[in-house]
C-alpha positions as CSV (number, residue, x, y, z in Angstrom):
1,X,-18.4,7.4,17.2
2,X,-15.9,4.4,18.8
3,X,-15.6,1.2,17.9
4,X,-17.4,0.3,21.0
5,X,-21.1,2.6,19.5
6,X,-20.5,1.2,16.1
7,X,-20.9,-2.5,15.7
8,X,-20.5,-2.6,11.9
9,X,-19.4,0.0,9.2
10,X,-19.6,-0.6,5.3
11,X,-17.1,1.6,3.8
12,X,-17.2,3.0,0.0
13,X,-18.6,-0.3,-1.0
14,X,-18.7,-0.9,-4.9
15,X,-19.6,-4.1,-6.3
16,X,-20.7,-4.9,-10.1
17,X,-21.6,-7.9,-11.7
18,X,-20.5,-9.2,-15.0
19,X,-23.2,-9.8,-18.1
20,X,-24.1,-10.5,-21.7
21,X,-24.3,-6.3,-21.8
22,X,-21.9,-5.5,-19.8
23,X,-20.8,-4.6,-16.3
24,X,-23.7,-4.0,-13.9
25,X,-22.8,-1.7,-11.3
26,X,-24.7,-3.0,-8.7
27,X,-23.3,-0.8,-5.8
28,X,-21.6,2.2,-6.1
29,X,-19.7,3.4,-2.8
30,X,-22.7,2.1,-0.3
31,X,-21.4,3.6,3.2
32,X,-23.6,2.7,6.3
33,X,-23.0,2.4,10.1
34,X,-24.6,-0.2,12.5
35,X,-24.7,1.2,15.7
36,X,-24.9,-1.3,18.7
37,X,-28.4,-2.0,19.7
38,X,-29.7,0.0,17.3
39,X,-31.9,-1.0,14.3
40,X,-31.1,0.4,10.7
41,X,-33.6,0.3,8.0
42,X,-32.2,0.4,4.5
43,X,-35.4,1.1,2.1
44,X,-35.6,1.6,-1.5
45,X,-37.4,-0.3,-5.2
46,X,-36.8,-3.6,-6.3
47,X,-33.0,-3.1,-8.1
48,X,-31.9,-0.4,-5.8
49,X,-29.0,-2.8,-4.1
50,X,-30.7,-3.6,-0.8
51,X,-30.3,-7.1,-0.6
52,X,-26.5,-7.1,-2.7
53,X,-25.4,-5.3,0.4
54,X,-26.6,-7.3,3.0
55,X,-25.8,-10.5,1.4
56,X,-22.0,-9.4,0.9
57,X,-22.0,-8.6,5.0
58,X,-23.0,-12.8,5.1
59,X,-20.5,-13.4,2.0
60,X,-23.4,-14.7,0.0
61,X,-21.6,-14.1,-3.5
62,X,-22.7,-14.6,-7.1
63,X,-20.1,-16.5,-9.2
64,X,-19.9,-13.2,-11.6
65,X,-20.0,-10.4,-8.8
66,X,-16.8,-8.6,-8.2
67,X,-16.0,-6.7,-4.9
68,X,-14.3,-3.7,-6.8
69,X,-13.5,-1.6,-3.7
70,X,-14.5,-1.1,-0.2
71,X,-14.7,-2.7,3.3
72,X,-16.8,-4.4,5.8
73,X,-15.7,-4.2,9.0
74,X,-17.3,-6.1,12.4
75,X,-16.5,-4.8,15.4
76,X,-16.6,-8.2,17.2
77,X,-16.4,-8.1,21.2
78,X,-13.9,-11.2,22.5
79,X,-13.0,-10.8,26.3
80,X,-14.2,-7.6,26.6
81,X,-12.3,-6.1,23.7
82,X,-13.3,-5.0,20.4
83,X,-11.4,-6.6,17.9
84,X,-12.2,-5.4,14.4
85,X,-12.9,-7.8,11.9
86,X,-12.9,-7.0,7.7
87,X,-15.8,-9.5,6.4
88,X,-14.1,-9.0,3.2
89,X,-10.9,-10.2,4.1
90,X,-12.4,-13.8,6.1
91,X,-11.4,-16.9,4.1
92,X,-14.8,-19.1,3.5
93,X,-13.9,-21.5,5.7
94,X,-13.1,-19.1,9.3
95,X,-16.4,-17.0,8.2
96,X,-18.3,-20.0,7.8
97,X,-17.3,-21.6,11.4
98,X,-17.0,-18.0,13.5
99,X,-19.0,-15.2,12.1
100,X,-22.1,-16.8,9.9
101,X,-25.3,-18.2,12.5
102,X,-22.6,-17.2,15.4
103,X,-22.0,-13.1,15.3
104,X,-24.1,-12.3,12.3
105,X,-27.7,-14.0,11.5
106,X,-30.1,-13.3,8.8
107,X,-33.5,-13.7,8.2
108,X,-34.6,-14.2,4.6
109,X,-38.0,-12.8,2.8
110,X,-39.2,-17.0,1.9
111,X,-38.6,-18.9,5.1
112,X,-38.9,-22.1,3.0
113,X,-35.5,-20.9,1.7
114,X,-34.0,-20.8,5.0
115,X,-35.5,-24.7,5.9
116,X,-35.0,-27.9,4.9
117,X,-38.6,-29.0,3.6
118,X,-37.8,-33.0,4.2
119,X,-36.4,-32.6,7.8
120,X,-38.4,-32.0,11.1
121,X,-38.5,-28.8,12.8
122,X,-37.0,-29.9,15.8
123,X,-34.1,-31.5,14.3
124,X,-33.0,-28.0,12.2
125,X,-33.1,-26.0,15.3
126,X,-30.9,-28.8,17.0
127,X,-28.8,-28.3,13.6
128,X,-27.8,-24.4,14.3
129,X,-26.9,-24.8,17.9
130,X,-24.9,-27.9,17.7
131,X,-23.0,-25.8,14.7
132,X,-21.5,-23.6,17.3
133,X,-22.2,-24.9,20.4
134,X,-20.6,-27.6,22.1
135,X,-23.5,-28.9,24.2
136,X,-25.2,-31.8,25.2
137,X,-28.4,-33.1,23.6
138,X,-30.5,-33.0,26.5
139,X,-29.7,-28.8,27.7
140,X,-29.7,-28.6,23.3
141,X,-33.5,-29.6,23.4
142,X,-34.2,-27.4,26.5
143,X,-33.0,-24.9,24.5
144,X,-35.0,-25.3,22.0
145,X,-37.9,-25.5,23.9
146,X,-36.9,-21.8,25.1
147,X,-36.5,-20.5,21.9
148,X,-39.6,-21.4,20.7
149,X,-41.2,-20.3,23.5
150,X,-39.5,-17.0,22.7
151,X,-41.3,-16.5,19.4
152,X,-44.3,-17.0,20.4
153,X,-45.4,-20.5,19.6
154,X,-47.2,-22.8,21.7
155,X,-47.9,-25.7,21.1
156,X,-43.9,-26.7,21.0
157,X,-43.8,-30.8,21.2
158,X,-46.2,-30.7,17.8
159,X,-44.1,-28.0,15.9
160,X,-40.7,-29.7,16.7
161,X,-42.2,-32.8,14.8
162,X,-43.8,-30.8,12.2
163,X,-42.4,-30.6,8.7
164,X,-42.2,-26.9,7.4
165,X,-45.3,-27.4,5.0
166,X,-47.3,-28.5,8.3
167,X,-46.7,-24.9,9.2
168,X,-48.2,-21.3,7.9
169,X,-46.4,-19.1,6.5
170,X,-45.8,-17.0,9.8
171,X,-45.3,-19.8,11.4
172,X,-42.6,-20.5,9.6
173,X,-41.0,-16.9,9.6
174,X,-41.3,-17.8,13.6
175,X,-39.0,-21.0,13.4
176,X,-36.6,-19.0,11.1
177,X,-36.0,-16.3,13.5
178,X,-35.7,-19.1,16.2
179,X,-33.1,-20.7,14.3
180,X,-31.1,-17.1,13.5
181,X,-31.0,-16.6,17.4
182,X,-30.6,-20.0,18.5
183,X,-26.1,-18.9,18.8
184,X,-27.3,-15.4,20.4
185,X,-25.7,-13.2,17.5
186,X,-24.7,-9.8,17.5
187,X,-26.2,-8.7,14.6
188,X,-29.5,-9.5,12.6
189,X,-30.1,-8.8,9.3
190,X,-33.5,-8.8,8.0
191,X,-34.1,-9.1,3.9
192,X,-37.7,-8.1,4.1
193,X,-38.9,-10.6,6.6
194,X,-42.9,-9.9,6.2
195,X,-43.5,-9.2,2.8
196,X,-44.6,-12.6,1.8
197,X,-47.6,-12.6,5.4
198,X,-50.6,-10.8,5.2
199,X,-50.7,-7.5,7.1
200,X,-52.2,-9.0,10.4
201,X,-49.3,-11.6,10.9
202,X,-46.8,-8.9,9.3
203,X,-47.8,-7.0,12.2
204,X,-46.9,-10.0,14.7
205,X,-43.5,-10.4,13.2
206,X,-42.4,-7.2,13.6
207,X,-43.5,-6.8,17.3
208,X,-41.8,-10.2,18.1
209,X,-38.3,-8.5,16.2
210,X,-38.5,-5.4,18.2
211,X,-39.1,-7.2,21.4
212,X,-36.6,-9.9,20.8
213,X,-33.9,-7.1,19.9
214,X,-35.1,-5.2,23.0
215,X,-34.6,-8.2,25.0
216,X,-30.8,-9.3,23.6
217,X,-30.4,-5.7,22.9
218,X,-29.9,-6.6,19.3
219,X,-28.0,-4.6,16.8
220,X,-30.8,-5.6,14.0
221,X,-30.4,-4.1,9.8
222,X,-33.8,-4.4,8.4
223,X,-34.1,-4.2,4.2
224,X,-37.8,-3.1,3.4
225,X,-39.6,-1.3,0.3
226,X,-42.2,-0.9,2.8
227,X,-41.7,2.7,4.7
228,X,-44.9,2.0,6.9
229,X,-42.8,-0.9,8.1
230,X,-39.8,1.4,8.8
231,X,-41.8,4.2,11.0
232,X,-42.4,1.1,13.3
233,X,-38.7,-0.6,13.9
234,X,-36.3,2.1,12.5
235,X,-33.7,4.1,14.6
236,X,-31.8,5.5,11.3
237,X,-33.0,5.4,7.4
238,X,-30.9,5.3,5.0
239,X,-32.8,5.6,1.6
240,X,-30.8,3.6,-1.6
241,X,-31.4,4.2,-5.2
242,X,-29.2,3.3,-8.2
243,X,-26.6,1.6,-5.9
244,X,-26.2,4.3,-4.0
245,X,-26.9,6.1,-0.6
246,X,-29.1,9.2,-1.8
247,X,-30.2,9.8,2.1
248,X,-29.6,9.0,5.6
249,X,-30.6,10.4,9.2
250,X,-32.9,9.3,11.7
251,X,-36.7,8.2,11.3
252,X,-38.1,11.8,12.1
253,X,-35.8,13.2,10.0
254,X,-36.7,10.9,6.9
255,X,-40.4,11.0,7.8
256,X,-40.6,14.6,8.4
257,X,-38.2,16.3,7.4
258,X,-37.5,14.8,3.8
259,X,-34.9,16.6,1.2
260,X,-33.9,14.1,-1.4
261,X,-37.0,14.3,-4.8
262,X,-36.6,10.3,-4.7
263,X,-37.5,10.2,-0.7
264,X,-40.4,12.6,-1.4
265,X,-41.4,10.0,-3.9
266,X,-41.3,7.2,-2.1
267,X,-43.4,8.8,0.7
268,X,-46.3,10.0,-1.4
269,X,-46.5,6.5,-2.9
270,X,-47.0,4.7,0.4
271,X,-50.5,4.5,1.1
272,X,-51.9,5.8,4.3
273,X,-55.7,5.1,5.4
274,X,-55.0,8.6,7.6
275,X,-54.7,10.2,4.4
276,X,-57.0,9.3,2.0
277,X,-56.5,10.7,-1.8
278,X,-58.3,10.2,-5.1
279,X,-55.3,8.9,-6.3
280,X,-51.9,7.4,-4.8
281,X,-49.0,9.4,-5.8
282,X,-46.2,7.5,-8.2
283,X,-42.7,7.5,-9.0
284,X,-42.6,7.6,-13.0
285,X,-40.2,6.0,-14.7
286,X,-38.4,2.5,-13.7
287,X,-34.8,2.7,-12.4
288,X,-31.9,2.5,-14.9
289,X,-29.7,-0.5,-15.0
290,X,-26.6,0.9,-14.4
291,X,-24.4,-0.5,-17.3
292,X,-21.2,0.9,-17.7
293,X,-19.8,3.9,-16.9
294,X,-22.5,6.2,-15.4
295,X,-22.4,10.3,-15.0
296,X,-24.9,12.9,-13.4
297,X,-27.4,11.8,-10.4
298,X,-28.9,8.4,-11.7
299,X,-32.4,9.6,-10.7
300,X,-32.3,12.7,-13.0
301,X,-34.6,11.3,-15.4
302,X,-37.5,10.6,-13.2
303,X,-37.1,13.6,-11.2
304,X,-39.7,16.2,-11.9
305,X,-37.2,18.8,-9.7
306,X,-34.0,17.6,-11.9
307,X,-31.6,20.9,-12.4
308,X,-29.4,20.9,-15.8
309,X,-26.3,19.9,-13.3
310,X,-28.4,16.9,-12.5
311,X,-27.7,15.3,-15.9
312,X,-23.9,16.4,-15.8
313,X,-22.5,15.5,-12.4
314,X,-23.4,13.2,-9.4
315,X,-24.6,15.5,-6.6
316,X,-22.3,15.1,-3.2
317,X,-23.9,14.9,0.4
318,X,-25.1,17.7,1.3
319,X,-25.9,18.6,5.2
320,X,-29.2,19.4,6.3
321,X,-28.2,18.9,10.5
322,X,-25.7,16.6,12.2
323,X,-27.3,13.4,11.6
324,X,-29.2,14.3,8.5
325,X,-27.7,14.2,4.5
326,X,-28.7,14.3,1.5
327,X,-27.0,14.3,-1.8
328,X,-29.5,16.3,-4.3
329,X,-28.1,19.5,-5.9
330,X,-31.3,21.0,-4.6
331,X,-29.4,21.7,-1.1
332,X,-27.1,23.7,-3.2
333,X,-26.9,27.1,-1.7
334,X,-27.2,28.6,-5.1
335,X,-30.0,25.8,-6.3
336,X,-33.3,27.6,-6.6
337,X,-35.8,27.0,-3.7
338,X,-37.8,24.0,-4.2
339,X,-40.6,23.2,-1.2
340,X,-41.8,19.8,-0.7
341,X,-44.6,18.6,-2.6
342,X,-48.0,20.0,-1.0
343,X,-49.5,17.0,-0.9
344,X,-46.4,15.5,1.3
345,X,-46.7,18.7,3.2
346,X,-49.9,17.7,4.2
347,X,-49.3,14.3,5.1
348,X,-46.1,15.1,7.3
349,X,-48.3,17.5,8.9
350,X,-51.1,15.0,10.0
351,X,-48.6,12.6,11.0
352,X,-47.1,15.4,13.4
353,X,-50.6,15.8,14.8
354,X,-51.1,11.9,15.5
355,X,-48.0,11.6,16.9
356,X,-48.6,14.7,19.4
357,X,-52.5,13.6,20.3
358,X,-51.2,9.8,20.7
């Protein structure tokens, strides 16, 4: 792919963070494309580095995280060129002012983070455009007007004098993604935007993402633990655990196709009123905090399928078609021939079904 297909590309990103017990190895060569007007969906537990990679794209940095290797680069489009831009590389100050709220916007899980809980909703949507628009007030409150109308909400001259505890919690997620595409970005990034709504308004949200990126033709990277979430937004999966990339390809290949023992995991612990079981599957275990120097694949330990090589050296990508890898040593031409849990088997094959009769 060109510069023009991709619109960003994290490259052999490794990032640790100092402690009392040593160096956290937080990310561990994380490599991911963006394609333009595309959405990715990164999924993974709680620890798996989800959110340490999207916040480095925005440069949100902890005082004892250290960049140890890799690249970020934005494929920004000025004049009708693409003029390639390392994140990494930005002092504070230009990302701040040119590529924050203006190229790249984000969308956090709390929107109470994201808004100022003593300052009228009006007035912090006025606050993102006049940061990198110059514009008078008057077209600045049309505009406002319009972006509200865009997420839905209604009843626009109460919410602009509302404070955000006035509003519910969708609600609020709505103003929030108002405010991230009040400067028509690029690029969204979404840090598990619905976890904190019930399932009906989780619902809502996501519909209003897919038809807002539909409509802007959005490039939009969505971080969820929530796979029934990604069957609904995702173009391309790429699955994290341990810091790492264990396996990427498109949404039929992740849901239907699965190779990696941690993806098989993570899909028979989703629960699914199609498939109803005694029992919900489970990952045992809890991820490893990867202190110090590591060796062998970092999911070994939980993984029911683990080979002796497992515990001895990191398993590479291995190709399963031209847009689907996985690195598990159970692709190994010489591995022996493991099948996909029955239970999964069963699942995948209903899901076929429902998608062919819908």
């Amino acid at each position: 792919m060109t510069h023009e297909d991709i619109i960003l590309s994290i490259n052999n990103l490794a990032i640790s963070f100092k402690s009392f017990s040593g160096r956290v190895r937080a990310l561990r060569g994380v490599t991911i494309d963006v394609v333009r007007g595309k959405t990715i969906a990164i999924v993974g537990e709680s620890g798996s580095g989800k959110s340490v990679t999207v916040k480095t794209i925005m440069r949100i940095l902890s005082k004892n995280e250290k960049i140890e290797s890799g690249s970020i680069v934005f494929n920004n489009k000025r004049d009708n060129e693409i003029v390639p831009i390392d994140l990494l590389k930005l002092s504070n100050k230009h990302m701040q002012r040119e590529i924050k709220g203006k190229k790249i916007a984000m969308i956090f899980q709390d929107p109470m983070t994201s808004l100022d809980p003593t300052m009228k909703i009006g007035k912090q949507i006025l606050e993102a455009i006049f940061a990198h628009k110059k514009i008078k007030l008057k077209a600045a409150v049309e505009q406002v007007h319009q972006l509200l109308e865009t997420v839905g909400i209604k009843n626009i001259k109460a919410v602009m004098n509302a404070y955000p505890y006035q509003l519910s919690g969708g609600m609020r997620q709505r103003i929030v993604i108002a405010i991230a595409i009040s400067c028509e970005p690029d690029l969204l990034i979404c840090d598990e935007p619905t976890t904190a709504l019930d399932v009906t308004i989780q619902s809502k949200i996501l519909d209003l993402i897919k038809k807002i990126q539909k409509a802007r033709n959005l490039s939009v990277i969505f971080i969820t633990h929530d796979l029934g979430v990604v069957s609904r937004i995702a173009d391309q999966v790429y699955v994290m655990y341990a810091g790492k990339i264990v396996e990427y390809g498109t949404c039929n290949d992740i849901f239907y196709d699965p190779r990696h023992p941690y993806t098989w995991g993570l899909l028979e612990s989703t629960p699914d009123m199609a498939y109803l079981q005694e029992r919900l599957a489970s990952i045992p275990g809890t991820p490893k905090r990867m202190i110090g120097d590591v060796k062998g694949d970092q999911f070994a330990e939980r993984n029911r399928y683990a080979l002796n090589i497992d515990f001895r050296m990191e398993p590479p990508f291995f190709k399963v078609n031209d847009h689907h890898f996985a690195a598990t040593w159970l692709l190994h031409p010489k591995a022996p021939q493991i099948r996909i849990p029955e239970s999964l088997r069963k699942r995948i094959d209903l899901m076929k079904e429902e998608n062919r009769n819908g």
